[in-house]
TORVODO-429101 format. One record per residue (C-alpha): residue number from 0; x negated, y negated, z negated; residue in three letters. Coordinates in steps of 0.1 Angstrom, whole numbers, plus 2048, in hexadecimal, padded with zeros to 3 digits. Layout:
BEGIN
<rokol><num>NUM</num><x>X</x><y>Y</y><z>Z</z><residuo>ALA</residuo></rokol>
...
end
This chain:
BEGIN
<rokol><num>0</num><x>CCE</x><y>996</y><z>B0C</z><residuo>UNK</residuo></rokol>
<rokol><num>1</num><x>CD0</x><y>9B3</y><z>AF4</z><residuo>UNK</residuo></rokol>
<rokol><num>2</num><x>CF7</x><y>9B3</y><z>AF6</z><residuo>UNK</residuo></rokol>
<rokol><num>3</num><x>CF7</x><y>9B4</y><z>B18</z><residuo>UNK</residuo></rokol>
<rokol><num>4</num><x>CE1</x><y>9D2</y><z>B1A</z><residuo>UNK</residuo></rokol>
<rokol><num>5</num><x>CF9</x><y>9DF</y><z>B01</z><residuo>UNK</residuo></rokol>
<rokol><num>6</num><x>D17</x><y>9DD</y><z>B16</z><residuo>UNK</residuo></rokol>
<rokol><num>7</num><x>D04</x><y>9EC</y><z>B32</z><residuo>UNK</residuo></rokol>
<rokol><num>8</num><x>CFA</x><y>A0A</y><z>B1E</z><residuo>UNK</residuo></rokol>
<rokol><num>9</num><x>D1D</x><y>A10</y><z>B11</z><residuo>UNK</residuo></rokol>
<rokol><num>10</num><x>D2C</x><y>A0C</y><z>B35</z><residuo>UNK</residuo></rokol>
<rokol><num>11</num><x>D15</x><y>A22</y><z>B46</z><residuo>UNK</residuo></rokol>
<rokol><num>12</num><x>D1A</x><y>A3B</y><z>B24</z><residuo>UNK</residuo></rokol>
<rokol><num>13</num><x>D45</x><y>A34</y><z>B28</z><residuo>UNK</residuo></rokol>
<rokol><num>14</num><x>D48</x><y>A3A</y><z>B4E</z><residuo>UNK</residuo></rokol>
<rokol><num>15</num><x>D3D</x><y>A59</y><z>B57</z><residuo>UNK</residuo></rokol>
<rokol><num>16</num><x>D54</x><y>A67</y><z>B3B</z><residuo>UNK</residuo></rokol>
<rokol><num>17</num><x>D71</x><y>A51</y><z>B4B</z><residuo>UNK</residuo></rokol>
<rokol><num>18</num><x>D69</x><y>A60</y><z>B71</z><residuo>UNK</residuo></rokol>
<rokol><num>19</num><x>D6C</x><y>A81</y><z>B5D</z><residuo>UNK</residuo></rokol>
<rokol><num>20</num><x>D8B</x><y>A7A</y><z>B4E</z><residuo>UNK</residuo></rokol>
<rokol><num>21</num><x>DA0</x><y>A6E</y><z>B6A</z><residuo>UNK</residuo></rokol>
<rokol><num>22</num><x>D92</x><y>A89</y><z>B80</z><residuo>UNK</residuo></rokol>
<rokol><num>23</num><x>DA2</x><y>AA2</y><z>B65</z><residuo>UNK</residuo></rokol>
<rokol><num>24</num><x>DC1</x><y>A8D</y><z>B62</z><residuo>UNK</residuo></rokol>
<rokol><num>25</num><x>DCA</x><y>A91</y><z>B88</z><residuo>UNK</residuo></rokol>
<rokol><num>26</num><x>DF5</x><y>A99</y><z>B86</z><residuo>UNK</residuo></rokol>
<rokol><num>27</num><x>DFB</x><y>ABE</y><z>B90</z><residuo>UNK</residuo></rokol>
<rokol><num>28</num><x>E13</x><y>ACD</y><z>BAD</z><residuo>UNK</residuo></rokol>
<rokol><num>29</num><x>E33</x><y>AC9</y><z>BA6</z><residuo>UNK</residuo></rokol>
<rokol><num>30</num><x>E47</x><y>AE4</y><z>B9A</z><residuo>UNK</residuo></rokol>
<rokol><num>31</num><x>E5C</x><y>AFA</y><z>BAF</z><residuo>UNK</residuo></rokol>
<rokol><num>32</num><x>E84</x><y>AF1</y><z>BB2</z><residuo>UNK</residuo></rokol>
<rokol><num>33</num><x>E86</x><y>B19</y><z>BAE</z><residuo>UNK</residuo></rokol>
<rokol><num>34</num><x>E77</x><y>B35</y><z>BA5</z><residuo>UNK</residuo></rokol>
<rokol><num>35</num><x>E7F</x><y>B5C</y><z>BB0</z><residuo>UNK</residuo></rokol>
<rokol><num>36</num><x>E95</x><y>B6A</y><z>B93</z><residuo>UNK</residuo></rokol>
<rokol><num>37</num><x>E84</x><y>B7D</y><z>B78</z><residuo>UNK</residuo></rokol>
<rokol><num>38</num><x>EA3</x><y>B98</y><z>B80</z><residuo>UNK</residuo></rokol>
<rokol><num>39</num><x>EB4</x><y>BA9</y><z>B9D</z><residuo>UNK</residuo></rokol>
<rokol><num>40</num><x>ECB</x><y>BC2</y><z>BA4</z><residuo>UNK</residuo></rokol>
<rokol><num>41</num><x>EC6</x><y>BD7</y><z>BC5</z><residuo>UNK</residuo></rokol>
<rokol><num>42</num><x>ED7</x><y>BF5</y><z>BCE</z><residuo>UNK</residuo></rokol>
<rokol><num>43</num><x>EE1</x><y>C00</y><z>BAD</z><residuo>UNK</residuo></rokol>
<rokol><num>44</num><x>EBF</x><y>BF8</y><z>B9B</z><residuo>UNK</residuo></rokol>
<rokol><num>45</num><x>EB5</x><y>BD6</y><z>B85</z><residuo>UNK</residuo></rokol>
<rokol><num>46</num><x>E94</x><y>BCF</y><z>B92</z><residuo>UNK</residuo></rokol>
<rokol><num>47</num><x>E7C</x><y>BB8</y><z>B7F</z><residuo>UNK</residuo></rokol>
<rokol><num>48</num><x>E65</x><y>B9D</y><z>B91</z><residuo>UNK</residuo></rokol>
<rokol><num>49</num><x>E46</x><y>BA8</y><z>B9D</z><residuo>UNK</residuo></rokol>
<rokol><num>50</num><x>E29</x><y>B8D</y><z>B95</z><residuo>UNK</residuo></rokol>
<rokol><num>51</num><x>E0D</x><y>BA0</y><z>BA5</z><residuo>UNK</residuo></rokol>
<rokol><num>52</num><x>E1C</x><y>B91</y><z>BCB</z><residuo>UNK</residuo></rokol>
<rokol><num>53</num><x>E1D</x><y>B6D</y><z>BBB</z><residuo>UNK</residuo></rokol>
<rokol><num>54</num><x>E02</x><y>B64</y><z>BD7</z><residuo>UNK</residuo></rokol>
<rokol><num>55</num><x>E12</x><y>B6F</y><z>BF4</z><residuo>UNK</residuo></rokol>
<rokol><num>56</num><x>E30</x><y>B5E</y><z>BEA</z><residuo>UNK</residuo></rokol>
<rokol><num>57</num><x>E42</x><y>B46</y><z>C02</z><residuo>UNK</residuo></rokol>
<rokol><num>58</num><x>E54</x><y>B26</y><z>BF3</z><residuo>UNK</residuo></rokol>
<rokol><num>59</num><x>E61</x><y>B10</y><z>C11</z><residuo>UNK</residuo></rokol>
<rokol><num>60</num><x>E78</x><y>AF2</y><z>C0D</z><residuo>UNK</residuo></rokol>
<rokol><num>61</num><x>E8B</x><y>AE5</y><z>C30</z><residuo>UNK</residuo></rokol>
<rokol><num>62</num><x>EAA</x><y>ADC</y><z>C3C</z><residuo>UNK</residuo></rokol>
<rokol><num>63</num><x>EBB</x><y>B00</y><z>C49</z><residuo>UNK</residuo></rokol>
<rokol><num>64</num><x>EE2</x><y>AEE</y><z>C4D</z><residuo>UNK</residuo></rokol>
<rokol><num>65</num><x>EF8</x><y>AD5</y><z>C51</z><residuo>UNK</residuo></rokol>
<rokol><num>66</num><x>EF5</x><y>AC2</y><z>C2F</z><residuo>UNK</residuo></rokol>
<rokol><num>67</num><x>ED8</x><y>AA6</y><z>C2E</z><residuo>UNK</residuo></rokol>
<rokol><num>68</num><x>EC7</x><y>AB8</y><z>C0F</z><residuo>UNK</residuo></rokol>
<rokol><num>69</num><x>EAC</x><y>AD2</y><z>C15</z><residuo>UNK</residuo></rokol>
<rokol><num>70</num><x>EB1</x><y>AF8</y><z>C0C</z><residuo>UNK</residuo></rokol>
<rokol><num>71</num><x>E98</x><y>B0F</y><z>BFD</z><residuo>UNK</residuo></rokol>
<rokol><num>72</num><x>E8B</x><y>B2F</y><z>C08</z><residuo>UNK</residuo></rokol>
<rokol><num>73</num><x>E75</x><y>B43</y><z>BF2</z><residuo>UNK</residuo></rokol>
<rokol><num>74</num><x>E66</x><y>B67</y><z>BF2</z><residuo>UNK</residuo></rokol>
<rokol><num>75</num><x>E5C</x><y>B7D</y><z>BD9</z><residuo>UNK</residuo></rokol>
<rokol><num>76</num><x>E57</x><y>B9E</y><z>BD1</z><residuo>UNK</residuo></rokol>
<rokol><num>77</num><x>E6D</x><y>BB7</y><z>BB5</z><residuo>UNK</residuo></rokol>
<rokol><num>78</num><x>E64</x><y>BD7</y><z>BA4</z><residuo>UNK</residuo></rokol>
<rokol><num>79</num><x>E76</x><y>BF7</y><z>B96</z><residuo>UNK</residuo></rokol>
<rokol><num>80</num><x>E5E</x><y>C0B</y><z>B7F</z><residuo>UNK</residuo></rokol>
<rokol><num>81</num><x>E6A</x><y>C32</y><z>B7A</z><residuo>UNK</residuo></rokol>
<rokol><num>82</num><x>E70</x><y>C3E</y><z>B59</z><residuo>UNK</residuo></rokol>
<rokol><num>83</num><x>E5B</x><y>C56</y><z>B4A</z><residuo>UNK</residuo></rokol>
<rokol><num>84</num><x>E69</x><y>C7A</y><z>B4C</z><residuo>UNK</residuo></rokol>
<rokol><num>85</num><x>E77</x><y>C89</y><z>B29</z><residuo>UNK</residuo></rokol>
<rokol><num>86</num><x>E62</x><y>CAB</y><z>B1F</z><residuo>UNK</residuo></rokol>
<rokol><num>87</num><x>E77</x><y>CC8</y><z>B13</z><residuo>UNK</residuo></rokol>
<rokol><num>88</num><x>E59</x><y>CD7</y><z>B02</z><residuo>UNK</residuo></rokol>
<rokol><num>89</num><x>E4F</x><y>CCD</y><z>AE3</z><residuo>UNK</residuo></rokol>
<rokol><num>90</num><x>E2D</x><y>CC0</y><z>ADC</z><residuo>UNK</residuo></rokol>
<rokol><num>91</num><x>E13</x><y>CCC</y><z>ACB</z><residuo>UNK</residuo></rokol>
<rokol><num>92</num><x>E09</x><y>CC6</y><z>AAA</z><residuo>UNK</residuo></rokol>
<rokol><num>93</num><x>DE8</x><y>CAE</y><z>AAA</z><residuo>UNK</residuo></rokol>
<rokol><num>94</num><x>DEC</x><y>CA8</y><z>AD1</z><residuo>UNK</residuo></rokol>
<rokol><num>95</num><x>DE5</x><y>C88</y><z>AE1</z><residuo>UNK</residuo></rokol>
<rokol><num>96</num><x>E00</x><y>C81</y><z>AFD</z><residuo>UNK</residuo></rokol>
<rokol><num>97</num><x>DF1</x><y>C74</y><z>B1A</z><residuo>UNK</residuo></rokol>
<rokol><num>98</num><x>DFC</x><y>C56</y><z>B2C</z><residuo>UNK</residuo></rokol>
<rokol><num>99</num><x>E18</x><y>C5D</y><z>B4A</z><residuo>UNK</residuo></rokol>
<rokol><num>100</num><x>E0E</x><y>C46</y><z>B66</z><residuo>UNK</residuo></rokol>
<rokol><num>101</num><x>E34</x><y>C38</y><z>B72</z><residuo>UNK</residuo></rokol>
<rokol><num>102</num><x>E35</x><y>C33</y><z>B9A</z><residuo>UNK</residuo></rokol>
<rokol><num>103</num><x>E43</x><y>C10</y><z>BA3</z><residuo>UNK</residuo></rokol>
<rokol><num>104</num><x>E58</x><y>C09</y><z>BBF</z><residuo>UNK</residuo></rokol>
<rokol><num>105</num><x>E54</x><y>BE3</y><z>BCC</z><residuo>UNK</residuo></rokol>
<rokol><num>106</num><x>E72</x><y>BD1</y><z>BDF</z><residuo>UNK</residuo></rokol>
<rokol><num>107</num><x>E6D</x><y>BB2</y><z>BF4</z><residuo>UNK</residuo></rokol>
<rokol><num>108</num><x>E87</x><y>B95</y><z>BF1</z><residuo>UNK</residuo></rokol>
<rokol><num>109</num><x>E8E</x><y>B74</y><z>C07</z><residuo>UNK</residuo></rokol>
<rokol><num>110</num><x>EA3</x><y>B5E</y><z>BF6</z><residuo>UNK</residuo></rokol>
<rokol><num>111</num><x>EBA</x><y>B3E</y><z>C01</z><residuo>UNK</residuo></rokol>
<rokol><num>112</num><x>EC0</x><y>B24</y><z>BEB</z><residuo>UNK</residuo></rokol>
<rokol><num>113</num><x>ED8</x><y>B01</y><z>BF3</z><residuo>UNK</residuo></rokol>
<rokol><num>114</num><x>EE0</x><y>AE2</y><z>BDC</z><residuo>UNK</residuo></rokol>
<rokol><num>115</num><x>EFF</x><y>ADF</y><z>BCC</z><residuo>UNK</residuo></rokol>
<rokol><num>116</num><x>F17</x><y>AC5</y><z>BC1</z><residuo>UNK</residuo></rokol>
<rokol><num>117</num><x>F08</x><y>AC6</y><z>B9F</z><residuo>UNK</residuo></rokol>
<rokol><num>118</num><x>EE2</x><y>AC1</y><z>BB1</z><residuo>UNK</residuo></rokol>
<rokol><num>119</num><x>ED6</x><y>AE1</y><z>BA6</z><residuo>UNK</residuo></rokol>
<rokol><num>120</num><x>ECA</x><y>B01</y><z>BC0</z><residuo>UNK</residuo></rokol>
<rokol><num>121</num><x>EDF</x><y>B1B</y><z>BC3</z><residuo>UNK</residuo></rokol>
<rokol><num>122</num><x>ED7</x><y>B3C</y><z>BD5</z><residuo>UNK</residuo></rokol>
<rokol><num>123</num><x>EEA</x><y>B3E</y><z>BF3</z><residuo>UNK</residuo></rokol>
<rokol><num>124</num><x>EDD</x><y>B5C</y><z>C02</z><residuo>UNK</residuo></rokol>
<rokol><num>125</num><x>EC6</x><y>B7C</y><z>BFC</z><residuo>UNK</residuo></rokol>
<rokol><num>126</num><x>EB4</x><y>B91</y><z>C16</z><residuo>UNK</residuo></rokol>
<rokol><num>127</num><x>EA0</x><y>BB0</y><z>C13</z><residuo>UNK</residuo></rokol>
<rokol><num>128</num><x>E7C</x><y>BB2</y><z>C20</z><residuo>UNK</residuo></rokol>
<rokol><num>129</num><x>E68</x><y>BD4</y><z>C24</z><residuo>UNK</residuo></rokol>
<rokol><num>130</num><x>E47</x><y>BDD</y><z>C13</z><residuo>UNK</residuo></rokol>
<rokol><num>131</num><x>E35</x><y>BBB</y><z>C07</z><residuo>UNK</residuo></rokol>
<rokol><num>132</num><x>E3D</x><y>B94</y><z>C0F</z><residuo>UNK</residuo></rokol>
<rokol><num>133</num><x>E38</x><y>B88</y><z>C34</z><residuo>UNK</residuo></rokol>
<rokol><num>134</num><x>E3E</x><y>B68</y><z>C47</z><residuo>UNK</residuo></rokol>
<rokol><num>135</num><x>E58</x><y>B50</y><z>C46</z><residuo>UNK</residuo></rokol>
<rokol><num>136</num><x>E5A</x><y>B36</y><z>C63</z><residuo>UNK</residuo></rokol>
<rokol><num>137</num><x>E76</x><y>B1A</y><z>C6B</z><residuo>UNK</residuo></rokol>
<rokol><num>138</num><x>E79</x><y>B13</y><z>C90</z><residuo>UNK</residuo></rokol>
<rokol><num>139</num><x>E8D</x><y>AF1</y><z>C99</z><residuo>UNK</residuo></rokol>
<rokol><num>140</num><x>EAA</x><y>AF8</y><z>CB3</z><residuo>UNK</residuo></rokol>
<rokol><num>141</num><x>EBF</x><y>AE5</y><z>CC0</z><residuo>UNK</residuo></rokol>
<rokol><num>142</num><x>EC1</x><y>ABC</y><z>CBA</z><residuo>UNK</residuo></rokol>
<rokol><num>143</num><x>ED3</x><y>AB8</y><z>C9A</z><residuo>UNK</residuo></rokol>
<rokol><num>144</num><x>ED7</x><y>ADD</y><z>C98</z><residuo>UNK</residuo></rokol>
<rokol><num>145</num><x>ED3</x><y>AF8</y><z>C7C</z><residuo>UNK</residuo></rokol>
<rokol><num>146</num><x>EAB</x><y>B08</y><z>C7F</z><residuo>UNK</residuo></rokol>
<rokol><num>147</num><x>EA7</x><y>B2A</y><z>C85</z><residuo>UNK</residuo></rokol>
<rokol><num>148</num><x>E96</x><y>B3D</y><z>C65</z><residuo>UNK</residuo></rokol>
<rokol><num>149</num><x>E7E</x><y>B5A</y><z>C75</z><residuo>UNK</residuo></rokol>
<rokol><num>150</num><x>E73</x><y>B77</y><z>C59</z><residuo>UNK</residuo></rokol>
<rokol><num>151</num><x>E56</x><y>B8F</y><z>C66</z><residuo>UNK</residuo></rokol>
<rokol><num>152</num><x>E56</x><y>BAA</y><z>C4D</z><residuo>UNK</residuo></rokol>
<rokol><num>153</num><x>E3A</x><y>BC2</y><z>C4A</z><residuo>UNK</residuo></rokol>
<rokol><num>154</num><x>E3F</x><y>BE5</y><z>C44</z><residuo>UNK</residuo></rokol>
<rokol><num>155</num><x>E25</x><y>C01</y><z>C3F</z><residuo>UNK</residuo></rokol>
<rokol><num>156</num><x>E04</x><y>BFC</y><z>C54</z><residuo>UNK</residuo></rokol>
<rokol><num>157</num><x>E0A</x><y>BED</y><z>C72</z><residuo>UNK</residuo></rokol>
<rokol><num>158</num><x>E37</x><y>BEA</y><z>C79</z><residuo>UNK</residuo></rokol>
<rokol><num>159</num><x>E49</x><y>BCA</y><z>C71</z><residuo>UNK</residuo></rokol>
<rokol><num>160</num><x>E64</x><y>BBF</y><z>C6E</z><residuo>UNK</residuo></rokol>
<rokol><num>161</num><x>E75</x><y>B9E</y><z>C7D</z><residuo>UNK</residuo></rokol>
<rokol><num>162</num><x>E92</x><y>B90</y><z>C7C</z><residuo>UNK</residuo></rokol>
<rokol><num>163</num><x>EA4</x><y>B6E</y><z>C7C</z><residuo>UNK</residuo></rokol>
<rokol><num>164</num><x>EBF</x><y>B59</y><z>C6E</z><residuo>UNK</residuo></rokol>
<rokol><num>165</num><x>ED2</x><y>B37</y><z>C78</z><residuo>UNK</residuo></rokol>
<rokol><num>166</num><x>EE6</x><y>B27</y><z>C63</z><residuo>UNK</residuo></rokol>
<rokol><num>167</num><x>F0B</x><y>B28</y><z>C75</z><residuo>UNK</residuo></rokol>
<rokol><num>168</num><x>F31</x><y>B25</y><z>C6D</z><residuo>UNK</residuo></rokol>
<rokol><num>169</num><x>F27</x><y>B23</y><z>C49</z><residuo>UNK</residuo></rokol>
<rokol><num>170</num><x>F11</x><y>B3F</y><z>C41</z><residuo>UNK</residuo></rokol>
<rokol><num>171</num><x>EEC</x><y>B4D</y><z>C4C</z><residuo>UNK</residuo></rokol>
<rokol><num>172</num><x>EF6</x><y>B63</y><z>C72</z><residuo>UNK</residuo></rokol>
<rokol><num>173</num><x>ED7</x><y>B7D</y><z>C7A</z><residuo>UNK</residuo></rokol>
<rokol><num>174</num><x>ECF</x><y>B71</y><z>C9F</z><residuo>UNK</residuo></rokol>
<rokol><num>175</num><x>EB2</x><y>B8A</y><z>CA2</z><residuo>UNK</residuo></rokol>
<rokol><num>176</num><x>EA5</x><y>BAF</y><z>C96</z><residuo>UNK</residuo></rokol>
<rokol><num>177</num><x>E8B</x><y>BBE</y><z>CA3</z><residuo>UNK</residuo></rokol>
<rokol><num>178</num><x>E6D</x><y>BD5</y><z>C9B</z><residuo>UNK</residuo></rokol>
<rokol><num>179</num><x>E49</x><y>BD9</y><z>CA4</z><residuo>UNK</residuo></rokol>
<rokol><num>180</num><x>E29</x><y>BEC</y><z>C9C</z><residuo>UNK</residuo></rokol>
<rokol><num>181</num><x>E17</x><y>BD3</y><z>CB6</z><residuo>UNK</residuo></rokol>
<rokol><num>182</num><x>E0E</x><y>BAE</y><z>CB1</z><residuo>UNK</residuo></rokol>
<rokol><num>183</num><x>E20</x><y>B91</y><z>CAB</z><residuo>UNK</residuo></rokol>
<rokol><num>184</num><x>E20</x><y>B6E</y><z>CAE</z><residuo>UNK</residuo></rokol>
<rokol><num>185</num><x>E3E</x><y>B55</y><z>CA4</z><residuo>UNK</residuo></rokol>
<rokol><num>186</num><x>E3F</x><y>B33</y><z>CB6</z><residuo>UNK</residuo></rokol>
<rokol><num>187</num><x>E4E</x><y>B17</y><z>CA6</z><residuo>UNK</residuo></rokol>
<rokol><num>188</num><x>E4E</x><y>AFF</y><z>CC2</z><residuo>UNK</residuo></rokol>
<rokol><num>189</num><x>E71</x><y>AE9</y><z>CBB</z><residuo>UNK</residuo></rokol>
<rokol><num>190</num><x>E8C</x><y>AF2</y><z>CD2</z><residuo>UNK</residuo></rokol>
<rokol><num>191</num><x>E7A</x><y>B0E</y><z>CE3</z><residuo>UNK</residuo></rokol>
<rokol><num>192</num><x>E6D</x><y>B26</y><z>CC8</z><residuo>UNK</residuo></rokol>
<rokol><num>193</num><x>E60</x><y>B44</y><z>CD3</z><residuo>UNK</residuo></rokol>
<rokol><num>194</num><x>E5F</x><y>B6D</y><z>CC5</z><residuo>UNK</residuo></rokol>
<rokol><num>195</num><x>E42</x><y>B7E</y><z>CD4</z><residuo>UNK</residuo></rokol>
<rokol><num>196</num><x>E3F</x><y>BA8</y><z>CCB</z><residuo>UNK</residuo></rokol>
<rokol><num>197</num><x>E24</x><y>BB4</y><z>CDB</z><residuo>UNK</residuo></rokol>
<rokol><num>198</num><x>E2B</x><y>BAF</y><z>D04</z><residuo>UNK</residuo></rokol>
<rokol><num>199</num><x>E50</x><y>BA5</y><z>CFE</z><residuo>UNK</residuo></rokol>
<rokol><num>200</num><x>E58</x><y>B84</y><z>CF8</z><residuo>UNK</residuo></rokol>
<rokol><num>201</num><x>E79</x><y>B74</y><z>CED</z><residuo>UNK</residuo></rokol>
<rokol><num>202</num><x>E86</x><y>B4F</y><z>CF0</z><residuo>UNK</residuo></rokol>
<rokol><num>203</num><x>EA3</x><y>B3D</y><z>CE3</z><residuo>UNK</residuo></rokol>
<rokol><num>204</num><x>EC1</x><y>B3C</y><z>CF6</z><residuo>UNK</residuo></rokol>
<rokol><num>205</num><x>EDA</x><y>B1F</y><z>CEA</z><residuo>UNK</residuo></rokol>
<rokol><num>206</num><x>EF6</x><y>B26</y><z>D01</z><residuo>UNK</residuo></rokol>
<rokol><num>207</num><x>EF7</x><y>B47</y><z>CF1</z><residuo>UNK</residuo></rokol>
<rokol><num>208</num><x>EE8</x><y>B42</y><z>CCA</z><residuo>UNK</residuo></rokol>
<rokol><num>209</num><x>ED0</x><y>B5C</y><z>CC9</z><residuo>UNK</residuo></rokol>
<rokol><num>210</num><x>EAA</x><y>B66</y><z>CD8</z><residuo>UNK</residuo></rokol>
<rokol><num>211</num><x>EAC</x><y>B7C</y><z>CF6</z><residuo>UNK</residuo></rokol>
<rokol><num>212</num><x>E8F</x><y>B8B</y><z>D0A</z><residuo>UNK</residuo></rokol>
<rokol><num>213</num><x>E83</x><y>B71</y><z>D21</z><residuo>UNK</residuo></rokol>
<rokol><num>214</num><x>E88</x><y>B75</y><z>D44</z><residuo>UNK</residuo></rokol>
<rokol><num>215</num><x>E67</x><y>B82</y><z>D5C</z><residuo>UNK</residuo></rokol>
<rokol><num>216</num><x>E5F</x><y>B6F</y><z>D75</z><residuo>UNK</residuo></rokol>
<rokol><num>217</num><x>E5D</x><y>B8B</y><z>D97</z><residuo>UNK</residuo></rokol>
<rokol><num>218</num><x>E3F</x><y>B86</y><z>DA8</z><residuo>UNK</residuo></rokol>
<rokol><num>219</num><x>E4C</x><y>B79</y><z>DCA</z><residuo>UNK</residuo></rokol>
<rokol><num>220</num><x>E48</x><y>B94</y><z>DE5</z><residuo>UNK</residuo></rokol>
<rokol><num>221</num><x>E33</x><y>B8E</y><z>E0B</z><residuo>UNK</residuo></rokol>
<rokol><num>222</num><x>E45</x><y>B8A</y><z>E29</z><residuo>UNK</residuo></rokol>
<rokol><num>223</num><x>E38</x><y>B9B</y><z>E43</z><residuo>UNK</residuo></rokol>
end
């Protein structure tokens, strides 16, 4: 009797520890295939990778071609910080400099990346956003047809940027480039996305590869 009332003490002293245990033990996300580059060169500057937008990043993995494996689109964003400007006076003896507060410029990337024979991503592609990281959406096309890649950029207060790319005759083609200081909304419906800036609205034209401004139905006029 006493050892059984042992055993219980010692399993009801064990298992709440256990529970603890495994609930700290749960296996974490898996890390990302790729990662934006801690360098980049853009119009004549090396720009070092900006941490502070790691939240509004965008890591997407889909199938954007013709191969069976997925691609990989990321965003991030890069900065170039000034240097400080050189004094020609001298300073003075027993003077405490004071601190020069360096402006930095921030530059927003979209990057494509594709397997390769040797099974590793390489970046196929690199697009420039605007001020900070926006939206990246994949609309499904056509059956068994490249997806159309939609980018709504924002810039300043209220304009953005959108534009769009398709996967054709071997490299990323723009199929859109607009502008807006209104609203927008991006529908992904397969085979019939949409582009909606403020009161226009764009569709997905197959024959022709690109979104055109969808046609307006005329109010049909009385006879009298």
């Amino acid at each position: 009797m006493n050892q059984r009332r042992r055993n219980t003490t010692i399993f009801l002293f064990w298992t709440p520890l256990l529970v603890f245990l495994l609930a700290q033990a749960q296996p974490c996300q898996a890390d990302p295939k790729v990662t934006p580059p801690k360098k980049i060169e853009y119009d004549g500057w090396l720009l070092s990778y900006n941490p502070s937008w790691k939240n509004e990043e965008t890591y997407l993995e889909t199938n954007l071609d013709d191969d069976p494996e997925p691609e990989i689109i990321i965003s991030f964003v890069a900065m170039h910080v000034t240097e400080p400007e050189k004094s020609k006076e001298e300073p003075k003896p027993f003077s405490v400099a004071e601190k020069e507060l360096l402006p930095v410029y921030n530059y927003v990337f979209y990057q494509i990346y594709d397997m390769g024979p040797d099974k590793n991503y390489h970046l196929i592609r690199t697009l420039t956003g605007m001020d900070r990281p926006g939206q990246v959406y994949v609309a499904p096309l056509e059956k068994a047809k490249s997806p159309v890649i939609i980018f709504v950029n924002p810039g300043g207060t209220h304009y953005k940027d959108i534009t769009a790319y398709r996967w054709q005759e071997g490299g990323y083609r723009q199929v859109f480039d607009h502008g807006t200081s209104g609203e927008v909304a991006i529908v992904t419906t397969p085979e019939k996305p949409k582009i909606i800036l403020e009161k226009d609205t764009y569709v997905w034209q197959a024959e022709k590869g690109r979104f055109e401004p969808e046609k307006r139905e005329e109010p049909a006029q009385e006879t009298t």
